[in-house]
N, C-alpha and C positions, 0 to 999 in steps of 0.2 A: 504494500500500500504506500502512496507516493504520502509525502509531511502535506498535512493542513496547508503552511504557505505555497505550495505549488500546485493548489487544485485547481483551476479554471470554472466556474460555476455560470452558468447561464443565468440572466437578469430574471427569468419567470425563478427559478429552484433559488436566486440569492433571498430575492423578497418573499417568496414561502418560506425561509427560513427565518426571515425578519420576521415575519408576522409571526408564525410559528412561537419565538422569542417571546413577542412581546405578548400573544396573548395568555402566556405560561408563569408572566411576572406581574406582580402588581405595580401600575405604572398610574403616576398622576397627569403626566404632561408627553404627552408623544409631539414630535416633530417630523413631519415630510417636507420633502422639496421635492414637489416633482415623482413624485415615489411610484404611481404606477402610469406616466404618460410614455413610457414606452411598449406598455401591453398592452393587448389586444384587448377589443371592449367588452367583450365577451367575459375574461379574467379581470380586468377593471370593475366589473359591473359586483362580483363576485366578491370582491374586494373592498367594494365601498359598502356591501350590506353589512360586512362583517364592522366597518369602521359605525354606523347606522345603528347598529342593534342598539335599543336601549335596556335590554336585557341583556347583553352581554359582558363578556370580559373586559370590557372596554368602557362600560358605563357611565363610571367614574373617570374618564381621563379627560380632560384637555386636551382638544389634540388642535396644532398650528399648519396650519398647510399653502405651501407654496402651490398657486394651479393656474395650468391656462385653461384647463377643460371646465368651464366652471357651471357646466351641469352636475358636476362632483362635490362642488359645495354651496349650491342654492339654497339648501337643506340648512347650513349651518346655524349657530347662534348668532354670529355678527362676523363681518365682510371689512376687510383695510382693503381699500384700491389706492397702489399705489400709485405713482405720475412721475417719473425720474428724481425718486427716492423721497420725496415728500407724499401724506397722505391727502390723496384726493377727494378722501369720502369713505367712511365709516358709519359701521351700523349692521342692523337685522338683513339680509337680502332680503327679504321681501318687501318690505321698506324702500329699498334702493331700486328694484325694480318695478316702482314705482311712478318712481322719479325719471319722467318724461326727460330724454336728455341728457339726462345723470349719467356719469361714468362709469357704474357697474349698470344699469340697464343700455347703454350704449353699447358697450364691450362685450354684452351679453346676445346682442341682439348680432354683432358683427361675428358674434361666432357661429353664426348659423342659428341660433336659439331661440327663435320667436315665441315660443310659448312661454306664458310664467306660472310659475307654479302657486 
């Protein structure tokens, strides 16, 4: 068996392994950047239920996520859009997409997203 430092792990088996992690530890504050916009929507989709459950292992955390797909977190508690590092607009998403014009219903709208939830 090759040492742990020289295994190669594919992006779907590294973040099964992340999640795997963290839903086995008690965590208050999880952070993504980006964490599954390289998979497929199908595994994405898969992914964000598990982050969603309010029954689950997860219930209690906090969690911070960097997203461009932001049908991924419409759903959220509250939205920072950022504008070349100052905040553009903060708050509830739903709230925001609202806000005829607003920066998170702009952004939301230009990503193909017409519908609001």
């Amino acid at each position: 068996m090759r040492p742990l430092q020289a295994l190669t792990l594919t992006l779907t088996l590294t973040l099964t392994l992340t999640l795997t992690l963290t839903l086995t530890l008690t965590l208050t504050l999880i952070v993504m950047d980006e964490a599954t916009s390289s998979l497929d929507r199908g595994t994405d989709e898969r992914i964000q239920a598990i982050l969603r459950d309010k029954d689950g292992p997860l219930r209690d955390a906090t969690i911070v996520a960097i997203a461009h797909r932001l049908e991924t977190i419409v759903d959220y508690d509250y939205v920072c859009v950022l504008d070349n590092g100052e905040v553009a607009e903060y708050g509830p998403p739903q709230e925001l997409l609202q806000k005829q014009g607003g920066p998170f219903h702009s952004l939301f709208e230009e990503s193909g997203n017409k519908k609001t939830v």
